[in-house]
N, C-alpha and C positions, 0 to 999 in steps of 0.2 A: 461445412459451416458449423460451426460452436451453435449452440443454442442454450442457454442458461436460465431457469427459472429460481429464482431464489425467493421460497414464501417463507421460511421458517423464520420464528418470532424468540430471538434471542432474550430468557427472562433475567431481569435485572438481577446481582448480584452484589453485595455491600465487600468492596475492595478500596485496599487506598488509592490518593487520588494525583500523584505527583505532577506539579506543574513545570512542565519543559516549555519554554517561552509564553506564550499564553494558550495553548492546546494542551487540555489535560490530556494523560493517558486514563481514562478510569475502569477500566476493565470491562466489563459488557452492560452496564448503564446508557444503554441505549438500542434499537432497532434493531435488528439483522445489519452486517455490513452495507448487505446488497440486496434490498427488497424488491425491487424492479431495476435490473439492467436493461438499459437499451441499446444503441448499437454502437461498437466498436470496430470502425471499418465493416461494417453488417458481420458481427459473430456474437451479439448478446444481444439477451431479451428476458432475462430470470433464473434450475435442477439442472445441473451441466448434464445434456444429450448423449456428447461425446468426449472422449475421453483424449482429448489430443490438444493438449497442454501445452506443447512445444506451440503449436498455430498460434494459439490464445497470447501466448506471451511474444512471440514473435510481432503479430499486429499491434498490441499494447505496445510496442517498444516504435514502430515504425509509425503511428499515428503522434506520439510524443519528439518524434524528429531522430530516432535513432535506427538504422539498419541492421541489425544481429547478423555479422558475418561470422563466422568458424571461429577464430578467434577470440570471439568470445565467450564460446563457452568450455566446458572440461570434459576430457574425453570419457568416455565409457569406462576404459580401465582407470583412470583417475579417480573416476566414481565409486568402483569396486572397489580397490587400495583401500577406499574410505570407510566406507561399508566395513571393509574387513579390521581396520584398525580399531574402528568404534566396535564393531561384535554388532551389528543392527544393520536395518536396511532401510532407503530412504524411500518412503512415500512416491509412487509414481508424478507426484504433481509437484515434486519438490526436486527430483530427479531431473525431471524435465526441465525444470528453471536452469538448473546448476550444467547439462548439456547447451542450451541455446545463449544462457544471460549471464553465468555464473561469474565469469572471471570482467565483465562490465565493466565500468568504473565512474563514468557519469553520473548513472544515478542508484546504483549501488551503493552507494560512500558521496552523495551529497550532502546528510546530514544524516540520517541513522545511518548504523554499518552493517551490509548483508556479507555473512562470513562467510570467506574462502572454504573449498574444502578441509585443509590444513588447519584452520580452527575451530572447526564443529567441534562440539563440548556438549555430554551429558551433566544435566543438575536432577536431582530428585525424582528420577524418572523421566524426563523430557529433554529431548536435543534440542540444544538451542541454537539457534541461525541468525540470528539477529540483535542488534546492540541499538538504544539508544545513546543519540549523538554526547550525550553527559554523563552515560552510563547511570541513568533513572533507573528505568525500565527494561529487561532483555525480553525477546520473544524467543517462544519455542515448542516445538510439538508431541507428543506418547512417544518414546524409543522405543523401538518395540521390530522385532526380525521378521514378522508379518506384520506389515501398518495397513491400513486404509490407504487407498487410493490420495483421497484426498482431506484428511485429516483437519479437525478444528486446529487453533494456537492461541496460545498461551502467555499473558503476561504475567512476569516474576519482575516484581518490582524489588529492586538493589535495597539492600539495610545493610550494613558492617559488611560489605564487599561480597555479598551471597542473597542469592533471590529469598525473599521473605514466607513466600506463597507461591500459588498461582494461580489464574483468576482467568476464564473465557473469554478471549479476545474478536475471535471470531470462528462461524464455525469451517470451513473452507481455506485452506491454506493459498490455495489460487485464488480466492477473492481478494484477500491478505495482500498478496502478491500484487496483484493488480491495483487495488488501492494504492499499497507503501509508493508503487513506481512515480504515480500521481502525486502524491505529497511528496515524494522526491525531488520532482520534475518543479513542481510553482514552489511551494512551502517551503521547500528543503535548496532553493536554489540550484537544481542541476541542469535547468537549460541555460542560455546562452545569455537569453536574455529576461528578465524576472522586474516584477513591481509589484504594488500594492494598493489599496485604496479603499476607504468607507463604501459598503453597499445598501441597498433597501432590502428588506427583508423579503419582499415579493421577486427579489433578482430571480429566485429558486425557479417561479414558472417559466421564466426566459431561458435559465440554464435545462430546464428539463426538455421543453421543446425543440430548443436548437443544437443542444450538445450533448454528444456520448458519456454517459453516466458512469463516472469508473469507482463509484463505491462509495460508501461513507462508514464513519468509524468517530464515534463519542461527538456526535453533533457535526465532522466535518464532512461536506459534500465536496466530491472531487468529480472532474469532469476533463474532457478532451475532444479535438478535431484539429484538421488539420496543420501539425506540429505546434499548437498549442495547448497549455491545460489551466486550468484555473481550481481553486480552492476557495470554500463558500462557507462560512463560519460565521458562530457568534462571539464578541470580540471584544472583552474586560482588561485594556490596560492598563485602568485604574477607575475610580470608583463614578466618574463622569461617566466613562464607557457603558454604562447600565445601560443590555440594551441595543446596544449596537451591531452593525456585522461587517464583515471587511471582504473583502477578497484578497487572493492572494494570486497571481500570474502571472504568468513563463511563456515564452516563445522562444524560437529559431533566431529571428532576427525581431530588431527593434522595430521596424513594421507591423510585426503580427502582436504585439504588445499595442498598438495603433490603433490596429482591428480590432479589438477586444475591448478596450475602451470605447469605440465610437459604437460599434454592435450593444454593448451592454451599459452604454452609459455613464462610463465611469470617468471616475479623474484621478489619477494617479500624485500619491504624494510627492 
């Protein structure tokens, strides 16, 4: 069993602030990802225990309605190839993704892009793995032929076609990981079935006690059970909005979008 304690208190940071739909990115202007995990299929509760990455991401992907068979991920020597082409080596917790989830496509490329082997790319010291859906924002982590386990990332926000900076995104690349699949999955449309709708701002204690906490990042709280997730946000689409919060949610089937509404009281636009 995972057992994860996340206390560390990410200090704010003055980064720019680029707005992709109404979810900033702003760089670490807010909390820790993940101050208290609770449970995901029972493997979270806060300082990763254990070091078995593949589990972690395997359950996350199975609780959000998706089964990680072989196929989906990249072999060993594939991963090596890579490693040797870039001259660096990947992060066991990034390694691990790219063996169980890597070649994915659902919610890998629902709206941000987690890149294939084939185009990992160093910028300014940091391998980047990941693209916002506008190409905003890229994320990415220290390149480096001994890394950390499991590594902070990094947003480099795009100016004249080249990251500007780079700014602490979070510090946990697996937390990272686990989060993005979550906004993948409601936010980013990768499940089946997806909607929306104004929430009360007190939803949060409803979401904390009944549903698995899969991270939050620049104000979004992200959550999951069975093959559904929801997204929990403050929510400015124009200057009425002052104030407001929405949710954002995904299911299997248009059923479990039912559920979710009549459990959390909502009403879908």
């Amino acid at each position: 069993m995972i057992l994860v304690e996340h206390t560390d208190i990410v200090r704010s940071i003055k980064s720019p602030e680029p707005l992709v739909g109404q979810f900033r990115y702003r760089g670490s202007r807010r909390r820790s990802a993940v101050a208290q995990l609770t449970s995901l299929a029972g493997t979270f509760n806060g300082t990763m225990k254990t070091r078995n990455y593949q589990n972690l991401y395997r359950r996350t992907y199975a609780t959000l309605g998706i089964n990680l068979r072989a196929q989906h991920g990249f072999s060993a020597a594939e991963i090596a190839a890579a490693e040797k082409k870039l001259g660096l080596k990947l992060p066991t917790a990034l390694r691990d993704y790219y063996l169980v989830a890597g070649r994915e496509s659902s919610l890998n490329h629902a709206r941000n892009r987690f890149y294939a082997l084939a185009k990992l790319e160093t910028h300014s010291g940091k391998l980047v793995f990941m693209e916002e859906n506008q190409w905003v924002v890229i994320w990415g982590i220290t390149a480096s032929s001994k890394p950390e386990d499991d590594p902070a990332v990094y947003q480099g926000p795009i100016v004249n076609g080249e990251p500007s900076g780079w700014y602490l995104e979070e510090r946990k690349i697996s937390v990272f990981l686990v989060f993005m699949l979550h906004l993948q999955a409601a936010y980013g449309g990768g499940m089946a079935c997806t909607a929306s709708g104004p929430a009360r701002k007190n939803l949060v204690a409803a979401l904390d006690k009944g549903w698995h906490f899969g991270g939050e990042v620049n104000g979004m709280r992200t959550y999951s059970k069975d093959k559904k997730a929801v997204c929990f946000l403050k929510w400015q689409d124009s200057p009425a909005d002052e104030g407001t919060w929405r949710v954002f949610a995904g299911a299997c089937e248009k059923e479990g979008l039912e559920a979710i509404a009549t459990e959390l009281n909502l009403k879908w636009d």
